[in-house]
C-alpha positions in Angstrom: 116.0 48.2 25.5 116.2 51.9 25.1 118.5 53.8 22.3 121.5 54.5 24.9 121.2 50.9 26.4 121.8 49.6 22.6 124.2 51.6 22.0 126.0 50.8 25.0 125.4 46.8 24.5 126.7 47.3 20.5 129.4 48.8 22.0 130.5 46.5 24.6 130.1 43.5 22.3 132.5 45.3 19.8 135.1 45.8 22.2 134.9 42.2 23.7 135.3 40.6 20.0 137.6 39.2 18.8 138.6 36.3 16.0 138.1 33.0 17.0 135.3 30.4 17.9 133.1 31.8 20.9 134.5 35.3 20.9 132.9 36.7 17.7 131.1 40.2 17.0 127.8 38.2 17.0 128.2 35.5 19.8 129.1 38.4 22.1 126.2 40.5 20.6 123.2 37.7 21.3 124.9 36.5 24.3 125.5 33.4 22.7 126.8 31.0 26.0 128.8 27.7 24.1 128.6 23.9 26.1 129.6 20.7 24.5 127.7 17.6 25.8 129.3 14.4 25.0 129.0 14.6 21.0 126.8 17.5 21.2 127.0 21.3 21.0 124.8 23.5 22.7 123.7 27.5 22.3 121.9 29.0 24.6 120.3 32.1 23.2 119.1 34.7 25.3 116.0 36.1 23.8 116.2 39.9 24.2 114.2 43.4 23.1 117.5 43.7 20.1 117.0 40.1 18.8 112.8 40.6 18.3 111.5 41.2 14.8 108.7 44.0 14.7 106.0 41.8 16.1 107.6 40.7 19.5 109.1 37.8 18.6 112.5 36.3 18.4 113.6 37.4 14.5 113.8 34.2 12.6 117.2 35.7 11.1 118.4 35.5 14.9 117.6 31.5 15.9 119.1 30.8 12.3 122.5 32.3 13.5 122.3 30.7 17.0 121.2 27.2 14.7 124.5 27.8 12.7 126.7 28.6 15.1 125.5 25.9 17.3 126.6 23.3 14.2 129.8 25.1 13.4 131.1 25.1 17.1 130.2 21.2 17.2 132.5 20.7 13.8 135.6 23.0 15.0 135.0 21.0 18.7 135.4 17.5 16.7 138.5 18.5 14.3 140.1 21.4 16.1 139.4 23.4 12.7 136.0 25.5 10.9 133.4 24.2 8.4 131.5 25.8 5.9 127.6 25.7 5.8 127.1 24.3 2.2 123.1 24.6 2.7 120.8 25.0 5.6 116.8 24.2 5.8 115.1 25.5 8.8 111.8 24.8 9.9 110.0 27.3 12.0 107.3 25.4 14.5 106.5 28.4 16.7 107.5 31.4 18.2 109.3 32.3 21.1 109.2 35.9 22.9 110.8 35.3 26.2 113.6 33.6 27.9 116.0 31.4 26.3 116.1 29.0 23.6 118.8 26.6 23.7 120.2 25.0 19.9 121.4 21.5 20.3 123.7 20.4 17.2 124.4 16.9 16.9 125.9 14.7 13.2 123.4 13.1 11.1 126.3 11.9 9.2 130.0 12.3 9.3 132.3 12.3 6.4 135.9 13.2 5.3 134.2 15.9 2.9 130.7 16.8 3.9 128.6 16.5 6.9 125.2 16.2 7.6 124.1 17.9 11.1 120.9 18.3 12.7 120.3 21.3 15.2 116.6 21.6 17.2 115.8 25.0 18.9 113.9 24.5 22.1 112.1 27.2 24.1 112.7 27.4 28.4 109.1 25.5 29.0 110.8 22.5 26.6 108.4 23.1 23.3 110.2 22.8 20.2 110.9 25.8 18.2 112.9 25.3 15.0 114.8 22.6 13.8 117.7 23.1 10.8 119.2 20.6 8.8 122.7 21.5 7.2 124.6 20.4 5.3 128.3 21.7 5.8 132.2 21.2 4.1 134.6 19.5 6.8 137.9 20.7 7.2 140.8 19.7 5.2 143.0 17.7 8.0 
């Protein structure tokens, strides 16, 4: 993606934010797309020339965010209000450079305070490419 197309894209995703779950700077940035499967969420992440890191692949930075998000939309989904990530491990198990990797968020463990979630990154041909484990602070309901 050249300077001007950027530019353009930055733009465009500025003007289409706006508060709220699914509408955010960065969701309309990475082309975030937003499903909820039974007790599921899913991300699909489109991996483009602005979200590669310097060596032509998808920045780590990037699939943490679509991780994240993929967990918080699951939690606001359940209780109609937003978490907090407390703390968030992610293990990187390979690259991906093309394509789209879909996030899939599911509970580990559903409290009244805290929940544990699990959310595995998985590449178009079906490899695994991260998997996160957060920990995050339920809403007050």
């Amino acid at each position: 993606m050249n300077k001007q197309a950027l530019q353009a894209h930055f733009e465009q995703a500025l003007a289409k934010s706006e508060p709220g779950f699914g509408k955010s700077f960065l969701v309309r940035f990475y082309g975030l797309e937003i499903d909820y499967i039974d007790d599921r969420c899913r991300v699909t992440l489109p991996v483009r020339d602005h979200t590669l890191n310097t060596i032509g692949k998808l920045h780590g930075g990037v699939l943490a965010t679509a991780l994240d998000v993929s967990m918080g939309h699951l939690i606001h989904h359940v209780t109609g209000k937003g978490g907090s990530t407390v703390e968030m491990k992610i293990q990187y198990l390979r690259p991906a450079d093309s394509g789209r990797v879909v996030c899939e968020a599911c509970f580990l463990k559903q409290g009244r305070t805290l929940a544990f979630m699990e959310s595995r990154a998985t590449s178009e041909d079906g490899n695994l490419v991260a998997v996160a484990t957060a920990t995050w602070a339920m809403p007050k309901v």
